[in-house]
N, C-alpha and C positions, 0 to 999 in steps of 0.2 A: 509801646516798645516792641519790635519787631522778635521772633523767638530766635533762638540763640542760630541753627541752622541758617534759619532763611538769612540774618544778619551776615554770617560769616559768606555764602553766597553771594550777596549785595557785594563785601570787600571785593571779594575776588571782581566782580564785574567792574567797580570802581577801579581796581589796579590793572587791570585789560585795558580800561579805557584808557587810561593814562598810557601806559605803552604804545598803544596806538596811535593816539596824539604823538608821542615823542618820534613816531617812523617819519610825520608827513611834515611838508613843507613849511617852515617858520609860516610864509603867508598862507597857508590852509588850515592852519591850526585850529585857529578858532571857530571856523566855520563848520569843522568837522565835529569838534563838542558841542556848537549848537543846534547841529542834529543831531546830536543822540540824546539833548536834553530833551527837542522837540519830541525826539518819539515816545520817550519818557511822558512825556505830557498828553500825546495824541492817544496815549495806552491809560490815561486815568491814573497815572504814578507821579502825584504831584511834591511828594513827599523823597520820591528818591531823584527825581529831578532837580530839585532843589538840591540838593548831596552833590549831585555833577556839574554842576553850574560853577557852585565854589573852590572847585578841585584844582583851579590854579587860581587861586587868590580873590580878593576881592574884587581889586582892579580890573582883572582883565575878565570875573561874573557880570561886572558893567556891561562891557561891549556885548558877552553872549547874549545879557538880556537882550540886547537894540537885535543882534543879529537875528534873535530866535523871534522877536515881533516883527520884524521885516521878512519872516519866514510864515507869514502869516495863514498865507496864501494854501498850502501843505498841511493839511490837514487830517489826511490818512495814513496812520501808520507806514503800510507797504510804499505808499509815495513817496514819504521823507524816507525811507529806508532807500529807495532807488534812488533820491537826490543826494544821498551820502555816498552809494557807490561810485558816484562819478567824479567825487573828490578824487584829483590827481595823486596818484602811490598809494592810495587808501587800501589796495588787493596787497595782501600780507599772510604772512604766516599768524601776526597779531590778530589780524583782523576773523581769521577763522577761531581764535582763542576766546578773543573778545564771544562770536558768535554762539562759542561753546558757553561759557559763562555764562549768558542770559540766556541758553537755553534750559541752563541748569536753573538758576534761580526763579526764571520763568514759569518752569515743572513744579516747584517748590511751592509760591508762592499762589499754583493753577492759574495764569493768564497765560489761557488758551491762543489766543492772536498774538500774542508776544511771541511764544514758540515757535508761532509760524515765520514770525519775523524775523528771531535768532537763526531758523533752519534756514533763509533765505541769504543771510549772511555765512553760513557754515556752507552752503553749494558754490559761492561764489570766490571761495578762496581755499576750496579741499584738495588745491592740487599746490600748496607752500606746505603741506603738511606729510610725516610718511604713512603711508601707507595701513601701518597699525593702526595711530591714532584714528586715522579718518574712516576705517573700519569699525573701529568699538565707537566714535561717533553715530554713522550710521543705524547700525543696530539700534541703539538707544533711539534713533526717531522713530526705524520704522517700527521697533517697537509703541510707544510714544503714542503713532498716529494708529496701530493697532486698536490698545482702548479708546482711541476717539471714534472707531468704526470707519477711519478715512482711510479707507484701502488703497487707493489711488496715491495720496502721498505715501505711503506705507511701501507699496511695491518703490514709486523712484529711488525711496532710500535705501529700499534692498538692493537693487539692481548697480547701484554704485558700488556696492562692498567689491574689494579686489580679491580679499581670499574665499575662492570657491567654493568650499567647504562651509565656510561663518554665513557666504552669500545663499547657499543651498540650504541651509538651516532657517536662517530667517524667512526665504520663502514659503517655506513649509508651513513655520507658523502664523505665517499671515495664511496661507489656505487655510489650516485648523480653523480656523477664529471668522474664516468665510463658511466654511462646511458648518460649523457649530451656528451661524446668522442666517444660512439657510434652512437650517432643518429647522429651525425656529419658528420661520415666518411660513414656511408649506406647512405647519405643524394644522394652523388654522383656516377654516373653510374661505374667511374674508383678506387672504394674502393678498398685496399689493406686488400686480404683476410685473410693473413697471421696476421695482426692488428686483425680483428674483431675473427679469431680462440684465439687470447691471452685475449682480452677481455672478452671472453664467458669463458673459463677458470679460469678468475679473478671474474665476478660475481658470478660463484660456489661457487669459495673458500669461497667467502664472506658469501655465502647464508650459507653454512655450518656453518660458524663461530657466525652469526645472531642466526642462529638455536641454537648452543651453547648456546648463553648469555640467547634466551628464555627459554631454559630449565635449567638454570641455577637460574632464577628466585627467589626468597622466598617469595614474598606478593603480593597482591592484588594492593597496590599502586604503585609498582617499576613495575606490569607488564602492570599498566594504562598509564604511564609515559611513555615505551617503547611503545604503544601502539598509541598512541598521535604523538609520533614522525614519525610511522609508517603511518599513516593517513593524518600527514601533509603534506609527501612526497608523498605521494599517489595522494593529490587534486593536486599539482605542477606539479608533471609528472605521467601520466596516464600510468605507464609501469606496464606489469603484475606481474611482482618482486616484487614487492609493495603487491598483494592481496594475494599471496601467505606468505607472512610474514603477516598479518590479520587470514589466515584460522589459521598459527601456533601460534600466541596468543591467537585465538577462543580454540584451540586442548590443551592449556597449560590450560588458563581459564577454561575450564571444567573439566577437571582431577585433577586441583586444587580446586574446587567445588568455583566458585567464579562467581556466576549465575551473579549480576548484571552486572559485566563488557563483561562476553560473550553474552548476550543478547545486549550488546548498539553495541557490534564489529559486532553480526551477521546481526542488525537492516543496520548497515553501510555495509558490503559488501554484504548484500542478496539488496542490490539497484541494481549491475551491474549483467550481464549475462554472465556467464563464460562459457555456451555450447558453444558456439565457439572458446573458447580461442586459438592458439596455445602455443607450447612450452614457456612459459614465457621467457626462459635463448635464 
């Protein structure tokens, strides 16, 4: 018997899918539950497949079963996932709910490749949704793909966030969590260099993307905010990545003519001495 949580998560997925079902075409119906029982099945969840299968009656779990043995063929998750997106009206506001749900139960229940599969269904329909939600979605993956050390899906998830601020934040902590797996791996004489060449390519990206949100900016207060954040990661870890996103909120503050907050940024980094710096990245 599954624990009370992950149970009540399975519901919610169960009632997504039904929703979703009821958006699509009398004739696509069916064929749209027997890919999601297939996935169910290609994911080793032979138990909650079975659950999907009967969700509209016995009658019509018959046909699924033929449908999902003549789906034979499809035997990778992300494949039947892509042979469901092509179901006609299956792109829905449902359909990113649905997405959310298994990612939630997914996280629950740790089937890592599900997750992945949930987020591929939450990219393909995050624009029937507003704005908020699909923001606090976001967060949650790139957080998510954070502890799985997959920085790469981690940044795309950040970089969709619409509000700047929530998008500049999460950036950051995906760098933290890069800074903290670098200093890790140079820590030891026998580093894998091929590691630290990906990392220094992923702090770039980042640094660009940071650079973005700061010149994306519009006030005084959202750039004190990013600012703030900037500085508190600065006292925690003393890397130079950090003072270079100071000088470019200094470079923003001044062009924006926003004297008192470039004078408190310049008070706070004219303390260290940057002639020697090398290469921050």
């Amino acid at each position: 018997m599954r624990p009370l949580l992950e149970r009540e998560k399975f519901e919610e997925v169960k009632h997504r899918i039904i929703k979703l079902i009821e958006r699509l075409p009398s004739n696509r119906q069916l064929f749209g539950i027997a890919k999601i029982v297939k996935i169910f099945l290609s994911l080793g969840l032979r138990a909650e497949a079975e659950e999907i299968l009967f969700l509209f009656g016995n009658e019509k779990a018959r046909t699924i079963s033929e449908l999902v043995l003549d789906d034979y063929v499809l035997r990778d998750p992300m494949n039947i996932t892509d042979s469901l997106l092509q179901i006609k009206n299956i792109h829905s506001k449902e359909l990113f709910l649905l997405g959310y749900a298994l990612f939630e139960y997914f996280e629950e229940i740790g089937n890592k490749e599900g997750i992945y599969l949930a987020t591929t269904l939450i990219y393909e329909s995050e624009n029937y949704v507003n704005k908020k939600t699909k923001d606090v979605t976001l967060v949650r993956l790139a957080k998510r793909y954070i502890i799985y050390g997959d920085y790469d899906s981690s940044i795309t998830a950040a970089v969709g966030i619409t509000n700047i601020i929530t998008r500049f934040k999460t950036l950051i902590a995906i760098l933290d969590s890069i800074i903290t797996r670098y200093d890790e791996i140079t820590f030891y004489d026998d580093l894998d260099f091929f590691e630290v060449d990906d990392l220094d390519d992923l702090k770039a990206e980042i640094l660009e993307e940071l650079r973005y949100c700061i010149d994306s900016i519009k006030t005084e207060e959202q750039l004190s905010k990013i600012a703030t954040v900037v500085l508190r990661n600065y006292a925690r870890k003393n890397n130079r990545i950090y003072t270079e996103l100071i000088k470019e909120i200094v470079r923003r503050a001044s062009s924006k003519g926003y004297k008192t907050l470039r004078k408190r940024l310049e008070a706070k980094y004219k303390q260290y001495d940057y002639s020697s710096d090398e290469d921050y990245l």
